[in-house]
N, C-alpha and C positions, 0 to 999 in steps of 0.2 A: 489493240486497234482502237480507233477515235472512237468507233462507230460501235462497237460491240457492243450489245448489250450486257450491263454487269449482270443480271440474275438470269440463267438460261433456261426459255422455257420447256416443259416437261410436255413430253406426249401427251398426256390428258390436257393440260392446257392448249395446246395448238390444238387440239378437237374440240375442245368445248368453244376456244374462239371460230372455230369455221362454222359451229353450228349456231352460234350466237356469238355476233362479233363485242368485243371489249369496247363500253360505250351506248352498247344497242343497238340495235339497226336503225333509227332516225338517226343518230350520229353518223355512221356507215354511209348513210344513204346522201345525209349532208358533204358529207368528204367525196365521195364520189360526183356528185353533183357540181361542185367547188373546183375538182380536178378536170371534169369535164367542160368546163369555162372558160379554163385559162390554158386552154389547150392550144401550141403557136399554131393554127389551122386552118384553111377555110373553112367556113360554117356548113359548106355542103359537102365537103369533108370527113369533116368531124360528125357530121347527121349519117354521113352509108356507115361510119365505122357501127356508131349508136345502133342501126338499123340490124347490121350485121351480129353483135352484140345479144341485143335482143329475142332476134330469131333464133340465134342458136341457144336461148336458155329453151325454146317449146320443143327441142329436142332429146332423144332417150338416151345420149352422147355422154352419159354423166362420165367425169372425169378428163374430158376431151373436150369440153365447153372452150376452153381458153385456146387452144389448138386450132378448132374448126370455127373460133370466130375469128382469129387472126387470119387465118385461112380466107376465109370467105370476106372479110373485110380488102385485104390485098386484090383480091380477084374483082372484089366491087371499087377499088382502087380509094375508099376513105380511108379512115385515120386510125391503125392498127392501136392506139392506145386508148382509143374512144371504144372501139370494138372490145376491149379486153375488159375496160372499166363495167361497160354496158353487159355484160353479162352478170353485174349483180344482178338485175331484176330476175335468174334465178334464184334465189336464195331459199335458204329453209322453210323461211314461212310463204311466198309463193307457190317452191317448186309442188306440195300436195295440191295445190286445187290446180296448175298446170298439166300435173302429169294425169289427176282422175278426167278433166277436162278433154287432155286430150287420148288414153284411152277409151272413153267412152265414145266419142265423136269418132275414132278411128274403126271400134265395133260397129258402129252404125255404118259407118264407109264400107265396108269390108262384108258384112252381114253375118258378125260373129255374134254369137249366144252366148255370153261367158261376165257374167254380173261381175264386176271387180269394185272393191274401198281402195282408197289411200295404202292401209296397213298392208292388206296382199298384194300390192304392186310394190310396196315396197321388200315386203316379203319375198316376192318372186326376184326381184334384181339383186338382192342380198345371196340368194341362194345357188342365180346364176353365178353369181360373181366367185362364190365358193366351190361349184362346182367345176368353173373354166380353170382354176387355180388347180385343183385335184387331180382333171386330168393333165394338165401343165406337167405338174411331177411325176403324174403316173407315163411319162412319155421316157423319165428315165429312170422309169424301178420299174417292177414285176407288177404293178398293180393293176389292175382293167379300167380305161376309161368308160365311162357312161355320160351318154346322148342323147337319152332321152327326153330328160328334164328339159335342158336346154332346148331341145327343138319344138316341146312347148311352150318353153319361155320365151323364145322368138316368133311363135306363129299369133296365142296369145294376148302378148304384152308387148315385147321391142316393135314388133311389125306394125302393132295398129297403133303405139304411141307414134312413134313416126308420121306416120298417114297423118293420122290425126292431131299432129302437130303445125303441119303446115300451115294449113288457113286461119291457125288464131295466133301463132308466130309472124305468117305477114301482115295483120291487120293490126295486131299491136305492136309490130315494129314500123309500117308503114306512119301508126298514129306518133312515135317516137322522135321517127325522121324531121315530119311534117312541122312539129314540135321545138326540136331540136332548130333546127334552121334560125325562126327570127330571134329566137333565146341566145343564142351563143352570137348569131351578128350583133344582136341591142348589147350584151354585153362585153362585146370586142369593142364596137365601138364608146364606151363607157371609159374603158379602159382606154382606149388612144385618146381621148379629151383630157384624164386624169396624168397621164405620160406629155401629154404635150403642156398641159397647167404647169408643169413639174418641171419643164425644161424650161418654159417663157422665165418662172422663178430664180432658175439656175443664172439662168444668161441675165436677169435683167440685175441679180446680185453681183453677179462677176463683173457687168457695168459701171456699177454703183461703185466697186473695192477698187477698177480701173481708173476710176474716171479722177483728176489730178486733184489735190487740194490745196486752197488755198493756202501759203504761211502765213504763220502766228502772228507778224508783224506788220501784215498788210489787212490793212480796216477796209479797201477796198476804194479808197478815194486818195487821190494827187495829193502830196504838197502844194501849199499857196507858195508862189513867186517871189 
């Protein structure tokens, strides 16, 4: 195929790009930015996808980010490919001061006593994640599930990151929107002045190649009488 790539990338490289994109995240962050400009949109559109996007990275949804912001972007009726772009803003180096951010804020909502870092929130959704897997297969061997962990890894962690996701999910997606709006109109219209320059050129050359010419033998004045 045209498109294939000739050296196929290996497991470990597709993870090491998800955790650190190829380029660096300033590059990442400029192509996303780039993509979300020239998006064919209204600019208030393209701002509820951004919006929708955004909010869904302050949620505990990992792996279902891209799901539940197309989701929620459709339902807020903006621009499902703004929405999906815009959930970079979680990415790796974000998502640790989002997630202790917003379990902590969620403890205090909740009036849970339960001091959590970075490393044990990460630790606990690793462990859920290996767990829900365990009993998964244990549903088709002889093995025992166990429920425990999990229902303190949802009372805990998933429950008060949730909570406590909300209000710094609308407020820095509301600031996103707000944002997004005159940025994508100034540079829509940037672009129809650069499209229409382009066109005045088109046509005024195609004039020019139209327009009759003189022959070689005509100086442009009568013969004398």
């Amino acid at each position: 195929m045209v498109f294939r790539r000739r050296n196929r990338r290996t497991v470990a490289e597709w993870a090491r790009e998800f955790v650190y994109p190829r380029g660096g995240f300033r590059r990442a962050a400029q192509y996303v930015t780039h993509r979300l400009r020239r998006l064919p949109d209204e600019p208030h559109r393209i701002a509820r996808g951004i919006f929708a996007g955004v909010f869904v990275s302050f949620t505990p949804f990992f792996g279902f980010h891209f799901l539940s912001a197309a989701l929620l972007g459709w339902v807020m009726r903006g621009n499902i490919i703004a929405a999906l772009l815009a959930t970079f803003v979680g990415n790796p180096l974000t998502t640790p001061v989002i997630a202790i951010t917003s379990v902590e804020l969620g403890h205090r909502i909740l009036g849970i006593d339960a001091p959590m870092d970075v490393m044990s929130i990460i630790a606990a959704f690793t462990n859920a994640g290996a767990e829900l897997w365990d009993n998964a297969r244990a549903l088709f061997t002889s093995d025992v599930t166990h429920w425990e962990n999990l229902g303190t890894f949802f009372g805990t962690i998933f429950w008060p990151y949730l909570v406590g996701g909300l209000l710094p999910g609308l407020v820095v997606g509301l600031a996103f929107y707000w944002a997004a709006i005159p940025i994508v109109r100034a540079y829509q219209k940037i672009r129809e002045g650069q499209a229409r320059a382009r066109l005045e050129k088109r046509l005024r050359l195609k004039s020019q190649a139209e327009a009759p010419q003189p022959s070689s033998g005509d100086d442009g004045r009568h013969a004398a009488p």
